[in-house]
C-alpha positions in Angstrom: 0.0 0.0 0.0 1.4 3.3 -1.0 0.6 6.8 1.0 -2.3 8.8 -1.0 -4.1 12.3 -0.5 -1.2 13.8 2.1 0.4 16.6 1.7 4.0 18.1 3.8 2.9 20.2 6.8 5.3 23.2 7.1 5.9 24.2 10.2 6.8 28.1 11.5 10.5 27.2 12.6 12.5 25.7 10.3 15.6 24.2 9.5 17.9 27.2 9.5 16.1 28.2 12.8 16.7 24.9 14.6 20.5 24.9 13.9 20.7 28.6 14.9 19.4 27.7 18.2 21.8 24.2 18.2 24.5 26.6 16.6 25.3 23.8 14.5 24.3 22.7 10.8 22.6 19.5 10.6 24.4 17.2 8.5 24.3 13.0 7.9 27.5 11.6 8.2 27.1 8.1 6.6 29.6 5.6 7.5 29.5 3.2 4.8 32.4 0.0 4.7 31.9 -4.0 5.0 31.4 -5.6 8.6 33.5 -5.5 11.2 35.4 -1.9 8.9 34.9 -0.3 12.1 31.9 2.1 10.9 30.7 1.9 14.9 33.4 2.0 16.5 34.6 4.9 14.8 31.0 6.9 14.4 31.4 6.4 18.4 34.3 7.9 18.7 33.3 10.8 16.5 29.7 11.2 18.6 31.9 11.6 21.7 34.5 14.2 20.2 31.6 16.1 19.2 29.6 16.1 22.7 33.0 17.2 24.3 33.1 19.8 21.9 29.1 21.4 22.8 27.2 19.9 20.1 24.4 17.5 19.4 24.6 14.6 17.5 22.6 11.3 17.2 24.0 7.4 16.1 21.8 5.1 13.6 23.7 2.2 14.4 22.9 -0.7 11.7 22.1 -3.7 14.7 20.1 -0.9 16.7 17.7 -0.1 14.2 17.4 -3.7 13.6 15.8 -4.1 17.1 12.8 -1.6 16.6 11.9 0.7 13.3 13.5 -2.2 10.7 12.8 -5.4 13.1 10.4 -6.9 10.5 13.3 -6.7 7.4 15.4 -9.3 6.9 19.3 -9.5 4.5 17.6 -10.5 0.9 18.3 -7.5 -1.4 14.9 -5.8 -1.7 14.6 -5.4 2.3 18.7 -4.2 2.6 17.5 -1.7 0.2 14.4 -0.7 2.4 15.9 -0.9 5.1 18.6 1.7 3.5 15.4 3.6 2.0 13.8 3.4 5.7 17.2 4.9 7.7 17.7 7.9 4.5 14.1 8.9 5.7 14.7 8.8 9.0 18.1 10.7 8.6 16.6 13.5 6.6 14.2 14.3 9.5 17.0 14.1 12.0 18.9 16.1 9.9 16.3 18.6 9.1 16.1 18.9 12.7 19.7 20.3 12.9 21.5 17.2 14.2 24.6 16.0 13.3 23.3 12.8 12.0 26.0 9.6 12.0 24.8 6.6 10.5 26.5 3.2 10.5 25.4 1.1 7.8 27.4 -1.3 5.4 25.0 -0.3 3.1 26.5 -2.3 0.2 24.5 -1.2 -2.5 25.7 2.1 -4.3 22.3 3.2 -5.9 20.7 3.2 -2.6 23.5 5.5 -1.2 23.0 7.7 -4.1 18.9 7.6 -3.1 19.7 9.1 0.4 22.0 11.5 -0.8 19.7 13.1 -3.5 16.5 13.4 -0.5 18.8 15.3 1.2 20.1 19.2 0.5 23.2 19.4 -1.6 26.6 19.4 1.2 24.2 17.2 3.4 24.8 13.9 2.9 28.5 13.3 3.5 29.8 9.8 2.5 32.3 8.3 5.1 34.3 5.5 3.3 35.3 2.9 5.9 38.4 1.0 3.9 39.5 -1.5 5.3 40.6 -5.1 3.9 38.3 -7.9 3.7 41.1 -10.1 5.4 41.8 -7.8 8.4 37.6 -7.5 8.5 37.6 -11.2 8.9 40.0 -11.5 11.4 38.4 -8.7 13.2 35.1 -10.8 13.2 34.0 -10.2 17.1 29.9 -11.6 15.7 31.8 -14.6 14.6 29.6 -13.3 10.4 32.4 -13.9 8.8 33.2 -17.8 9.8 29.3 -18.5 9.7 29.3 -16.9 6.1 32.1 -19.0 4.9 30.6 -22.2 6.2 27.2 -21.7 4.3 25.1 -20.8 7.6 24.5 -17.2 6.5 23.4 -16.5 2.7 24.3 -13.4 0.8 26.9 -12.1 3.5 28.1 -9.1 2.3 32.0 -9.3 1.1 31.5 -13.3 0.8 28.1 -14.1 -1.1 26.9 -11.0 -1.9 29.1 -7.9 -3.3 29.8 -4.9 -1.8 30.1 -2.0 -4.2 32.4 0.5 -2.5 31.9 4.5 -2.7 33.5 6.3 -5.8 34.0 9.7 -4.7 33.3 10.0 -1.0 33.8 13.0 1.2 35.8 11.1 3.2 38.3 8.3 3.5 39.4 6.5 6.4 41.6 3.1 6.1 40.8 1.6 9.3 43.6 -1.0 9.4 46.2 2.0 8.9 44.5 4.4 11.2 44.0 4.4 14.3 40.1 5.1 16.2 41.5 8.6 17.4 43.4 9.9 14.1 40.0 8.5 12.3 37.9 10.2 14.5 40.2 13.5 13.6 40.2 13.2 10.0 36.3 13.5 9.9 35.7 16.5 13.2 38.6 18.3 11.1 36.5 17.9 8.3 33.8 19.1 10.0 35.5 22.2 11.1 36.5 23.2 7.7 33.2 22.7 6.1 31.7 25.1 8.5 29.5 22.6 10.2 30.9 23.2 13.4 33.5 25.5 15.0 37.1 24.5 16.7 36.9 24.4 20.1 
């Protein structure tokens, strides 16, 4: 069933109002990289740099989401790319209402990267590329995916069964087997800071 006969409800404050008040610009920061690239870990460490720092921010953590709004979708490609759709949705409202929006996502599928970016204003949407080699990935494997994918007990594992098409001009780059949590965590508050997003503190 689609949604008929609604129609946007504008309210009197807006988004430029919102982040005046935050002093901040609402932004989505999506961390994008296979499992176990360190997309959490780092989004984490990025969240608390920020707080320290005075401003608001909010994570979409893939596994969390998976507990409540996306419980009922499950790892075929239609419901990754609804669930993708579902969390692009939910970051434009979060962003609209001047947070600094981090999602953690593998979000394997380009198109439906591209689909969240477009929904959101231009300088929005900015593409975090967690690099980091399948092989170190594995090894890093604290769910244990990686040895359950390889021995047939989960179908269409991203990276094993099913492909992950990586990011071909992100904003950012982080090689998470090269850097460390903190000097990652830098790299993307210092772009922040230059961008005008938020100020050095």
């Amino acid at each position: 069933m689609r949604s008929s006969n609604v129609k946007w409800q504008e309210g009197f404050i807006g988004q430029k109002e919102r982040e005046a008040l935050l002093k901040q610009k609402g932004v989505c920061l999506w961390f994008t990289g296979l499992s176990g690239s360190g997309k959490s870990t780092v989004a984490s460490a990025v969240e608390k740099k920020i707080y320290e720092m005075g401003y608001l921010s909010y994570i979409l953590d893939g596994d969390n989401i998976r507990h409540g709004l996306n419980g009922d979708l499950g790892f075929s490609d239609e419901d990754r790319k609804e669930n993708i759709r579902r969390i692009g949705e939910l970051s434009k409202l979060f962003t609209d209402a001047g947070l600094i929006t981090l999602t953690a996502f593998i979000s394997p599928f380009r198109a439906d990267r591209e689909r969240v970016r477009n929904i959101l204003e231009k300088g929005k949407f900015i593409e975090v590329f967690v690099d980091c080699p399948l092989e170190v990935c594995e090894n890093r494997d604290v769910k244990g995916l990686y040895a359950k994918a390889r021995n047939n007990e989960i179908k269409a594992f991203t990276g094993i069964t099913s492909p992950y098409e990586a990011p071909e001009k992100p904003e950012i780059i982080i090689n998470t087997a090269e850097e460390t949590i903190e000097g990652s965590a830098e790299i993307i508050i210092n772009y922040l800071i230059n961008h005008n997003i938020i100020e050095k503190k």
